[in-house]
C-alpha positions in Angstrom: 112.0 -31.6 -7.1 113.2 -34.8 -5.9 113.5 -37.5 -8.5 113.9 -40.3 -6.4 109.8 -39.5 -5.5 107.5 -41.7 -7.9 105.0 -39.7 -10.2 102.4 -42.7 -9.5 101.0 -45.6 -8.2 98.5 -47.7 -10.0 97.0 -51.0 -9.6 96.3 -53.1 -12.6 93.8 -56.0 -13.0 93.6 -59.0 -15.7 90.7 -61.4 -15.3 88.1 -62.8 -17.9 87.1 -59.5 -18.2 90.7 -58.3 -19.8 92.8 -55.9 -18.5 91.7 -53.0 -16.3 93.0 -50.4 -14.6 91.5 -50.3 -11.2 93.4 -47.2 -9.0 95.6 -44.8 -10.0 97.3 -42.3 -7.5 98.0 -38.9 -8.4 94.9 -38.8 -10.8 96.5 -37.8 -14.1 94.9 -36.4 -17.4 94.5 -38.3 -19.7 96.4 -36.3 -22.8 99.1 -34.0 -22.7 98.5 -30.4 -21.3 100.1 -29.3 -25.0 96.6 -30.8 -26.4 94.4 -29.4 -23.8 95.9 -26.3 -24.6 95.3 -26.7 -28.2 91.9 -28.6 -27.6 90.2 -26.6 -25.2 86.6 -27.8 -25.8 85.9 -31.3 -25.9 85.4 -31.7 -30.6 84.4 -35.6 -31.5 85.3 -34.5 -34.7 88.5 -33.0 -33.7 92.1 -34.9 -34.9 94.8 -35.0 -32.1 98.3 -35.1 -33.6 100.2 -37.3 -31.1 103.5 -37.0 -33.0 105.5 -34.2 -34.2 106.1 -34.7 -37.9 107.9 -31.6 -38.6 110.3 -31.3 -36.1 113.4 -32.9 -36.4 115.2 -32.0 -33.3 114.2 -35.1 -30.9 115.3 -33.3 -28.0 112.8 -30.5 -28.9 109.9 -33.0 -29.4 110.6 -34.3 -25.8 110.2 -31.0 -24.7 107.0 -30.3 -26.3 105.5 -33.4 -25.5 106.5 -35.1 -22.3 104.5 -37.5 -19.8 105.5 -35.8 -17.1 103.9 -32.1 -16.2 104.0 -31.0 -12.6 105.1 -34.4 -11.1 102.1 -36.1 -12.2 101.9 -38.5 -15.6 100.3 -37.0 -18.6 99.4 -38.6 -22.2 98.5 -42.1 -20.9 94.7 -43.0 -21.1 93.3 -45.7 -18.6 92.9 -48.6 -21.5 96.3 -47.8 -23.0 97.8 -48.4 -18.9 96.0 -50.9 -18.4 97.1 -52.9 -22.1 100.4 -51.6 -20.8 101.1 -52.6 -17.0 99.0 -56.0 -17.1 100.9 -59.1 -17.7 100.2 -62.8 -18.7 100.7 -65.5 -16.2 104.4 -66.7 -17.2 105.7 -63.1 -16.1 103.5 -63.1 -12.2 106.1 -63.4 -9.7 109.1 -61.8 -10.9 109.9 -58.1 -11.1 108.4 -56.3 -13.6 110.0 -53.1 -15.6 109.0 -51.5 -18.4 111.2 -47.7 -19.6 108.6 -45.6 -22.2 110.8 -42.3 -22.9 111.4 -40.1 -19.5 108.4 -42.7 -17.5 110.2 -45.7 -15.9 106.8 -48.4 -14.4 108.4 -50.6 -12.4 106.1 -53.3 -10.0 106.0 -56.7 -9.1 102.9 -58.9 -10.7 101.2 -61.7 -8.7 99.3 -64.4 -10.1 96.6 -65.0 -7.3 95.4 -69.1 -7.6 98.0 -70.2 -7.8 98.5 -73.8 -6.4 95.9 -73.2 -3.9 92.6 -75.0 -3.8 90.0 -72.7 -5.1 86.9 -72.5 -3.0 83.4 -71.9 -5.0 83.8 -68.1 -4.0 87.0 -67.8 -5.6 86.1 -69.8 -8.5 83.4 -67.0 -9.3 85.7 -64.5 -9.3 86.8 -62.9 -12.6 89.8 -61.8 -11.2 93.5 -63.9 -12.1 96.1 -61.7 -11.3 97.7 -58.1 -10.6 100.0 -56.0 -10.9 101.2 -52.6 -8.4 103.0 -50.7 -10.4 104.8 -47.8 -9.3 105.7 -44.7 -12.1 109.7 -43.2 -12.0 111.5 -41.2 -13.9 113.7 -42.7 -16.3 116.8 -41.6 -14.6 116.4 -43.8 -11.4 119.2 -45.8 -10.8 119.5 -49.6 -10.0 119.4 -49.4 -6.3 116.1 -47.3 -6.3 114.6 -49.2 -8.5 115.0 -52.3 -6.6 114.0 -50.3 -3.4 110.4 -49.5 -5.8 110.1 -53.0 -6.5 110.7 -54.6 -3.2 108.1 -52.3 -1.6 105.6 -53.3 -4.7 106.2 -57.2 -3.8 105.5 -56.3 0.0 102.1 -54.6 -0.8 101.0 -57.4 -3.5 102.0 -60.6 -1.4 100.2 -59.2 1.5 96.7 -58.7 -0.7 97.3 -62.1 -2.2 96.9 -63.2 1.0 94.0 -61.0 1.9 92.2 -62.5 -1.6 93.2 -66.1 -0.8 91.8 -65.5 3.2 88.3 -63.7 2.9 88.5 -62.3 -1.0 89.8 -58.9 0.0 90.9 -57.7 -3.3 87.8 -59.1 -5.0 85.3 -57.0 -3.0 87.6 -54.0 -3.2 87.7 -54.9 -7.2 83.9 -54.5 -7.6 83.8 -51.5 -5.6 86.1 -49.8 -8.3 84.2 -51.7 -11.2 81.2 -50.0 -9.9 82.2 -46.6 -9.4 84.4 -46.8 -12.7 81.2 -48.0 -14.8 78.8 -44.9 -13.1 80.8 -42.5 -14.0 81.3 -43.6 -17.7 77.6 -43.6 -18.1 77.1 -40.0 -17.0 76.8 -37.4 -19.6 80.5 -35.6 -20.6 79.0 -32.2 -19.0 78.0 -34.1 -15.6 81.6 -35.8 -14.6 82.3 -33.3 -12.2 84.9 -35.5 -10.3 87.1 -38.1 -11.8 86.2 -41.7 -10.5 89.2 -42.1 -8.9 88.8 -39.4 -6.5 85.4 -40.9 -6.0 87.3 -44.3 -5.2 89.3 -42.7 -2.1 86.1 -42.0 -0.6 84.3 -45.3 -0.8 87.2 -48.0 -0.9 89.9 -49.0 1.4 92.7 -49.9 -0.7 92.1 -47.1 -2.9 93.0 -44.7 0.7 95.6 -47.1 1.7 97.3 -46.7 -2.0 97.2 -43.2 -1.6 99.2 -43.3 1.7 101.4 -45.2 0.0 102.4 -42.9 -2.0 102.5 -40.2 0.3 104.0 -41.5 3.0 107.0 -42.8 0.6 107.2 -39.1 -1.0 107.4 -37.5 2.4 108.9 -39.8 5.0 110.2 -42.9 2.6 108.2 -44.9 5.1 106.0 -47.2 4.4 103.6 -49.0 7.7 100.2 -50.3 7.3 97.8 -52.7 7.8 96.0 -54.4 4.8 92.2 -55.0 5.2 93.0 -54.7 9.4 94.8 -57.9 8.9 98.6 -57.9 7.3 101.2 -56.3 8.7 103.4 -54.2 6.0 106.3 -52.1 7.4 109.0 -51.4 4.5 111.2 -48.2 3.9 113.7 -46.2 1.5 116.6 -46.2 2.7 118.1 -43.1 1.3 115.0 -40.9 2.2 115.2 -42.2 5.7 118.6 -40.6 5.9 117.6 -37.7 4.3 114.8 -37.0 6.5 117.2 -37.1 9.6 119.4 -34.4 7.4 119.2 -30.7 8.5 117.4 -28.7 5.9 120.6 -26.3 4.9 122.9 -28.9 4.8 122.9 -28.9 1.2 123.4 -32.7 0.4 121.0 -35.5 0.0 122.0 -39.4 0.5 122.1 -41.5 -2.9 119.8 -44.4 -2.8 123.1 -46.7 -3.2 124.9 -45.4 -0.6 123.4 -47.0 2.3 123.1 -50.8 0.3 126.9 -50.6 -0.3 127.5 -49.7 3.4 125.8 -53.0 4.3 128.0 -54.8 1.5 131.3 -54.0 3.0 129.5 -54.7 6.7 133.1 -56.7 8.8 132.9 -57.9 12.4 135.4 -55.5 13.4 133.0 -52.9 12.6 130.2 -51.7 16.0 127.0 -50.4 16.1 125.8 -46.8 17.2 122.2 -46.3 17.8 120.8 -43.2 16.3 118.1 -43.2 18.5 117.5 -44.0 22.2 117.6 -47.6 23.3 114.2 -47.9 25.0 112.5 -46.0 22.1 113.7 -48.3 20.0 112.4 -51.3 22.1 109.2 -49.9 22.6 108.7 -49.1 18.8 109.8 -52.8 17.9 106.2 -54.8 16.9 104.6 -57.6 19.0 106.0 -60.0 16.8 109.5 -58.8 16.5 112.4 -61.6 17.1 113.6 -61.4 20.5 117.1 -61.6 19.6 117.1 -58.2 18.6 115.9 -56.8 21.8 118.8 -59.7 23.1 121.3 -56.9 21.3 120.1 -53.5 22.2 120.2 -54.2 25.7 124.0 -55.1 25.3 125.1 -52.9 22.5 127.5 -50.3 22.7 130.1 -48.8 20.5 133.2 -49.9 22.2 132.2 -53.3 21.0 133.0 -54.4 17.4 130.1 -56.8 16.3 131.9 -60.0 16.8 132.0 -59.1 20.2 128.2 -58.6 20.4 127.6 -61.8 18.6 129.3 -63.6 22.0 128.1 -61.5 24.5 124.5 -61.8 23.0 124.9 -65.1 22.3 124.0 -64.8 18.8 125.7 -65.9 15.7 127.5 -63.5 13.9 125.4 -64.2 10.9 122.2 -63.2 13.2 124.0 -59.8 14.6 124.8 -58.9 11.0 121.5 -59.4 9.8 120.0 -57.0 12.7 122.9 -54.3 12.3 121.7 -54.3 8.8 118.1 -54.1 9.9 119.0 -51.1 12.3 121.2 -49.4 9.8 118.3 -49.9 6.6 115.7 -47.9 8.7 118.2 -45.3 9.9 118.0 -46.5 13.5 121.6 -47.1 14.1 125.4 -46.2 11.7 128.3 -48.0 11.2 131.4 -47.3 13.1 135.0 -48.5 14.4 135.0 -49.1 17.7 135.9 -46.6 20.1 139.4 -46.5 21.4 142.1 -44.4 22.0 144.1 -44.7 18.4 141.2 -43.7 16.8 142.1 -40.6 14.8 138.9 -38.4 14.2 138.4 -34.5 12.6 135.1 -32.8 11.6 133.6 -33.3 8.8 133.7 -31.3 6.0 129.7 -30.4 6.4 130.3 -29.8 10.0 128.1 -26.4 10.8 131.0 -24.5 12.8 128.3 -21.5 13.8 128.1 -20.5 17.6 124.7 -19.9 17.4 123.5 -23.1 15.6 120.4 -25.7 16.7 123.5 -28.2 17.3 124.6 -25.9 20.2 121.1 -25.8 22.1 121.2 -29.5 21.8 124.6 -30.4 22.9 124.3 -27.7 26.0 120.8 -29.2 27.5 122.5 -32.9 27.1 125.9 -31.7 28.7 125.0 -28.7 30.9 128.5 -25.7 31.5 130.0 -27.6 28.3 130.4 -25.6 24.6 129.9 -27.8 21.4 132.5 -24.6 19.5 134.8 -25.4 22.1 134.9 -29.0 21.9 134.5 -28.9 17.7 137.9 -26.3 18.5 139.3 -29.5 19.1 139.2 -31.7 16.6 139.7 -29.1 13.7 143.3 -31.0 13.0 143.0 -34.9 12.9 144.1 -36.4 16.1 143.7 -39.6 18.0 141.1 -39.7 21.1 143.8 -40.3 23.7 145.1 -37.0 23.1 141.9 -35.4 24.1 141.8 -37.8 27.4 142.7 -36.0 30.3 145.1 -38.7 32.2 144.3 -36.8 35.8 140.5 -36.5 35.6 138.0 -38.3 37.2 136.2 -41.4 35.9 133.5 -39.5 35.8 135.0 -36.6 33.9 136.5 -39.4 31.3 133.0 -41.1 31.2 131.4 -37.7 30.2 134.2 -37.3 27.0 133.0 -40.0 25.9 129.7 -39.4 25.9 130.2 -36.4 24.2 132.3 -38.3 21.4 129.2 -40.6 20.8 127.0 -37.5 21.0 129.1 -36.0 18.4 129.1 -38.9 16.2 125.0 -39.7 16.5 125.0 -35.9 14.8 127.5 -36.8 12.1 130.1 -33.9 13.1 133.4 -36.1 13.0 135.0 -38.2 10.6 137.5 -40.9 11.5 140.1 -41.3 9.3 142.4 -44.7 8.6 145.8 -45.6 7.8 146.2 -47.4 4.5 149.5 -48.5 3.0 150.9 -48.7 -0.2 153.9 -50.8 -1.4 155.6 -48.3 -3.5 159.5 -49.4 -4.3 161.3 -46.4 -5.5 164.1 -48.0 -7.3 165.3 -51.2 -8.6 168.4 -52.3 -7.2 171.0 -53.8 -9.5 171.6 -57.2 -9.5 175.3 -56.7 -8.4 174.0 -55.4 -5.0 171.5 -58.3 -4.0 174.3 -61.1 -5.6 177.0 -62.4 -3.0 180.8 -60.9 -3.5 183.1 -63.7 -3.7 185.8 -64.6 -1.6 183.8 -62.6 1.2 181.6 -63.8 4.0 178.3 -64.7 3.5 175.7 -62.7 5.5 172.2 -64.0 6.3 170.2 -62.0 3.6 172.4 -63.7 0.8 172.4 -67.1 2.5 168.3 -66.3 2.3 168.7 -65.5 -1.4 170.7 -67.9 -2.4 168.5 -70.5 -0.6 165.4 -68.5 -3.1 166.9 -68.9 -5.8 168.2 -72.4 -5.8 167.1 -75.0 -7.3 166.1 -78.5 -5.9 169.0 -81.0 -6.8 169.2 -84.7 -6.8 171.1 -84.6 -3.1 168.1 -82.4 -1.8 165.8 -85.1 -2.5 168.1 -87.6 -0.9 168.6 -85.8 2.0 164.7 -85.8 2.0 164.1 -89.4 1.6 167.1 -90.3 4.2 165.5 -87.8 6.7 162.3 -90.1 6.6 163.9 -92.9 6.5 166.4 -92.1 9.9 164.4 -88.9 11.3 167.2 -86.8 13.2 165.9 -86.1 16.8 167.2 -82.8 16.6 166.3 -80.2 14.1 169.1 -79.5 11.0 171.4 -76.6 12.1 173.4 -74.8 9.7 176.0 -72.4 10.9 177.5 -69.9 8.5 180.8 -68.2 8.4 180.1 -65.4 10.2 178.4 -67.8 13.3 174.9 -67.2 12.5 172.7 -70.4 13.0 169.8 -71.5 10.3 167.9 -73.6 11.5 165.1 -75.9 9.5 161.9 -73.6 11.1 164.3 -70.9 9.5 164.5 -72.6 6.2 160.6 -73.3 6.4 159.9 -69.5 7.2 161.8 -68.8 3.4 159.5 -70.8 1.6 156.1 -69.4 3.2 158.0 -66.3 2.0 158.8 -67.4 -1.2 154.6 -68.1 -1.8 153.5 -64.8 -0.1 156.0 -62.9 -2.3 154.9 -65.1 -5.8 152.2 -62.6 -6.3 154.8 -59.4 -6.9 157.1 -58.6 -9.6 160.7 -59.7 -9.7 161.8 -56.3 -9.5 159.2 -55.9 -6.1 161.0 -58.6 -4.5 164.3 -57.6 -4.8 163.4 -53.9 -3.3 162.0 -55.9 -0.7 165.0 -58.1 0.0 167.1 -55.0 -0.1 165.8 -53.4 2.9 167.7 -53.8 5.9 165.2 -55.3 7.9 164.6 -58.1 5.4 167.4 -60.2 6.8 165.6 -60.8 9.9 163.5 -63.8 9.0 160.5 -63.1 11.1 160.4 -59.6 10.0 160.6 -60.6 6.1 157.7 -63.4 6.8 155.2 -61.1 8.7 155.9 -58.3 5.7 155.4 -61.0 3.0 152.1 -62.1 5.2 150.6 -58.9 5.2 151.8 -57.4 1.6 148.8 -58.0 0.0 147.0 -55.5 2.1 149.5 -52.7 1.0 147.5 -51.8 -2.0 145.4 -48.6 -0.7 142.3 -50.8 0.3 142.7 -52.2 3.8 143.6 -50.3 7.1 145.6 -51.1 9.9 142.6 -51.7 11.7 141.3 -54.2 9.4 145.0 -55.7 9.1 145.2 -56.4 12.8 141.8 -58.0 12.7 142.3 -60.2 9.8 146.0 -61.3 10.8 145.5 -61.0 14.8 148.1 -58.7 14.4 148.6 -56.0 17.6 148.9 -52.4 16.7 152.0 -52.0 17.8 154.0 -55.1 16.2 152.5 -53.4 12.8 153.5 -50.0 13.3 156.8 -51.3 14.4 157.1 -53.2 11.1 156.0 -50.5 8.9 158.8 -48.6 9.8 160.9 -50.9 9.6 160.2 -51.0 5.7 159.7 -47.2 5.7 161.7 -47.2 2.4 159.4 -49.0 0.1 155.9 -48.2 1.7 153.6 -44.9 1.6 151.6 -44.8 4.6 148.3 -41.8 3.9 145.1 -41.1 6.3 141.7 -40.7 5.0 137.9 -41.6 5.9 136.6 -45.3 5.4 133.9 -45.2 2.9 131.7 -48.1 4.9 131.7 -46.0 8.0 131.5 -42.0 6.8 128.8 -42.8 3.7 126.5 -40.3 5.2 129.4 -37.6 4.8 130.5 -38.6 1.0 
C-alpha cells in the first residue's frame, strides 16, 4: 500500500448552525471494526469500551484499536469530525494540521466574507467558513504534507470564489443538509445506504470530491472545473514520477526529491522535455502565458538555461520559473548540457535484457540500430566524444545524438562529475618554506617573505610619497637571481593572501610548497578557486561561476596534483530520479 495515498477527504462546515460535516470521501464507519466485531447487533443499552484498561503494552493497544482498517478511517463519528476539523475565524487562511495517533488531517480553512460586501443572499446564508481537509498517515513527511495542503488551498480558494460569485457552496451546502437530515429520520432498519453515498448521486461537489481523491491516488493529478466555472489544475510531484516509472523497476520517487531538485536549479543547468514538443503546446490551457510556448519552441539540451533566457528573450528569473513548472508536472528533467566532456555510464536501474519493452521502443524510433549494443557502450564511464565517430556523416553524428537524448528521456544513463578535494598530505617544516641565508633568494620566498611581513613605518611613507609624486611607471623590483616583481605582482599576493585567510596555517604552507606556487598567476587562480575544493562543486559548475575554460582548470589541477583528490560521481540535482 502506498502511504503517500490519503485515507480521506472531507469537507467541514461552521456557520450559525455549528459545525458540520458536510462530505466525506471514502465513507468510513463510524467505530472501530474491533467493536463491530464485538457489537454485532445494534444494543442502546450496550457499553462500548473505547479504551483498553488492561493492557499495558501501548504498542499492542495501537494494534488492537487503530483508525485505520483497509485504507479507510475507522473510530471517528461525523459530530466528533466535525468538532474536530472546523476551526474559528482567527485560524481561516493559514494551513491547518492536526496529528491524532497514526491519522495525520491536514487542510487549508477559508473564512468566506471576508472583506467583501455582503449581498442580501449572502447575508442569509448560515454558512461562515470551511475547511477541506485531507486524512494521512502519521508518517508523511514535510514535503508531502505541504504538497496535501497546497492542493487543499487550490480547491477552497476556487469555491470561495464560486460562494462569493453565484453562492455555489451554499446551494451545494443545502443539498447535503437535506440529504443528511432524511436519512437521520429514517428508522435504523431502513438506512440501507449511507448519505454520503446518496450525496455522490445528487450533488456536484460531492462527485468532484470524490475525483479528487481518486485522481490524486491513481495519477497524483489533480484538473477540474469548479461549478463549470474555475479552473483547478495542481499535481504531486512524486506520484507524477512514479506513474512514468516501469512497474518492475522496484523504486518509487520520494515526495522531497523532486522539491530539492528545483532548490539546487543553476543556469548552467538545460532542460530535456520528457514529452514531445507539440504535445506539450497543444496540452497547455487557453490562458497559459505565452512565454512558455516562447521556450519550447527554442529549447533544447545543448543549451544551458541562461542561454534560453537570451535566446527567448526572457529573464532568467522567468525561464527558471517555467523549467520548474515543466519539471513539477514531470514534463521535462534537469540536465548538463550536452557536449563532448560529458562523462556518462548507465545507471544502476538500467534493465540490461535483450528482450525488454525499451528495445521495441528504441528500434521503431531508430530503425537497423540495437539499444544492447549501444547500452554495450556505456557500461564503463566515458566521455561522449569518445563515442563520436570523427569520419561519419553529419547525419550519422546527428542521429548519436538523438539517441543520447532518447536514452536520457528513458532514464538509462547517468552523468557523472568531477569534484575536488584539497587534501594536503603532510605539513612541511618550517625550515623548508623559510629562506637559507647567505643564498639567493627565489621567487616563492620573496612571495613569503612579502606574506608574512609586516607593514612598517617606511611602507606607509613610500605610500603617502607615491600619492603625493605618482611614478609614471609601475615599481619594479629585481631580485638576485634577475627575476622582475612588479607592483600588479605584489597586488596579485595580497588577493592571495585574502583567498587563502579561510584555510589553516598548516593548509597554506602545503600550498606554498608546491612547485607551481611560485608562479604568481597559478597561486592566485588556485587561491580563487580553493573554496570549491571541498567535495561540493564540479568542474562544470567551477568554470561557470569563475568563467573559467575547461582546459585552464584541468591544466591547474595538475599542476597541484600533490595536495588535491580529484573523484567522479552523479550530481544529485540532475540524477534524482535514479537515487
Amino acid at each position: 500500500m502506498d502511504t503517500s495515498n490519503p485515507i480521506g477527504i472531507f469537507l467541514v462546515s461552521s456557520g450559525s448552525n455549528g459545525e458540520r460535516l458536510l462530505f466525506r470521501y471514502p465513507d468510513g464507519i463510524g467505530e472501530s471494526p474491533e467493536e463491530t466485531s464485538k457489537n454485532p447487533k445494534n444494543n442502546p443499552y450496550s457499553v462500548k469500551i473505547t479504551e483498553n484498561f488492561c493492557c499495558d503494552d501501548s504498542h499492542s493497544a495501537k494494534s488492537i484499536f487503530s483508525n485505520i482498517d483497509k485504507g479507510m478511517l475507522t473510530g471517528y463519528a461525523d459530530k466528533d469530525l466535525a468538532n474536530l476539523l472546523a476551526v474559528k475565524a482567527p485560524l481561516c487562511g493559514k494551513k491547518f494540521e492536526v496529528k491524532i495517533n497514526e491519522v495525520l488531517f491536514v487542510g487549508f480553512p477559508l473564512h468566506i466574507f471576508g472583506s467583501n460586501d455582503a449581498t442580501s443572499r449572502r447575508q442569509m446564508s448560515t454558512l461562515s467558513s470551511f475547511n477541506l481537509v485531507f486524512a494521512l498517515h502519521g508518517s508523511s513527511d514535510e514535503s508531502l504534507i505541504a504538497s496535501y495542503q497546497d492542493i487543499a488551498k487550490h480547491l477552497v480558494v476556487g469555491l470561495r470564489h464560486e460562494e462569493e460569485r453565484c453562492g455555489y457552496l451554499t446551494q451545494q451546502k443545502n443539498i447535503m443538509w437535506t440529504i443528511q437530515d432524511d436519512v437521520a429520520m429514517l428508522p435504523e432498519d431502513q438506512r440501507c445506504e449511507s448519505p454520503f453515498k446518496i450525496m455522490l448521486k445528487k450533488s456536484q461537489l460531492a462527485k468532484q470530491l470524490k475525483k479528487v481523491h481518486d485522481d490524486v491516488c491513481k495519477t497524483g493529478v489533480v484538473q477540474l472545473y469548479i461549478n463549470n466555472w474555475v479552473h483547478i489544475s495542481v499535481c504531486l510531484p512524486h506520484k507524477v514520477y512514479n506513474m512514468s516509472l516501469p512497474s518492475d523497476c522496484g523504486r518509487l520517487f520520494k515526495p522531497e526529491a523532486v522539491k530539492k531538485c528545483l532548490a539546487s536549479l543553476r543556469p548552467y543547468h538545460a532542460l530535456l522535455l520528457m514529452v514531445d514538443e507539440n504535445s506539450l503546446s497543444n496540452s497547455l490551457p487557453l490562458d497559459s502565458s505565452p512565454s512558455i510556448t516562447r521556450l519550447l519552441r527554442i529549447v533544447s539540451p545543448l543549451k544551458n538555461l541562461q542561454t534560453l533566457a537570451a535566446d527567448a528573450d526572457l529573464s532568467l528569473g522567468q525561464v527558471f520559473q517555467i523549467a520548474s513548472h515543466l519539471v513539477l508536472w514531470g514534463k521535462a528533467t534537469i540536465i548538463y548540457p550536452l557536449c563532448e566532456s560529458n562523462v556518462y555510464v548507465l545507471g544502476p536501474r538500467t534493465n540490461t535484457l535483450v528482450n525488454s519493452a525499451l528495445g521495441e521502443k528504441f528500434v521503431e524510433q531508430f530503425p537497423g540500430m540495437s539499444l544492447s549494443a549501444i547500452m554495450a557502450e556505456f557500461s564503463l564511464p566515458s566521455p561522449l566524444g569518445e563515442h563520436r565517430d570523427v569520419l561519419g556523416l553529419p547525419q550519422q553524428q546527428a542521429q548519436e545524438v538523438k539517441m543520447v537524448v532518447w536514452m536520457l528521456r528513458q532514464q538509462l544513463l547517468l552523468q557523472l562529475h568531477t569534484y575536488v578535494y584539497l587534501m594536503p598530505c603532510g605539513v612541511p617544516s618550517q625550515s623548508q618554506l623559510t629562506p637559507q641565508s647567505g643564498g639567493n633568494n627565489s621567487d616563492l620566498e620573496i612571495f613569503l617573505s612579502g606574506m608574512k611581513r609586516a607593514s612598517s613605518a617606511s611602507d606607509v611613507a613610500s605610500v603617502n610619497s607615491d600619492e603625493l609624486y605618482p611614478p609614471k611607471s609601475p615599481s619594479i623590483e629585481i631580485t638576485n637571481e634577475g627575476n622582475v616583481i612588479t607592483s600588479e605582482t605584489r597586488l596579485q599576493w595580497r588577493l592571495v593572501d585574502q583567498h587563502l585567510s579561510a584555510l589553516t596555517p598548516e593548509q597554506r604552507r602545503e600550498i606554498l610548497a608546491v612547485p607551481a606556487a611560485s608562479n604568481p598567476e597559478d597561486l592566485h587562480l588556485f587561491a580563487k578557486l580553493c573554496l570549491y575544493f571541498d567535495g561540493h562543486h564540479h568542474l562544470e559548475e567551477i568554470m561557470y561561476y569563475e568563467n573559467v575554460r575547461r582546459s585552464q582548470l584541468l591544466t591547474l589541477l595538475d599542476k597541484f596534483r600533490s595536495i588535491l583528490i580529484t573523484c567522479i560521481h552523479e550530481d544529485k540535482v540532475t540524477s534524482f530520479w535514479n537515487s
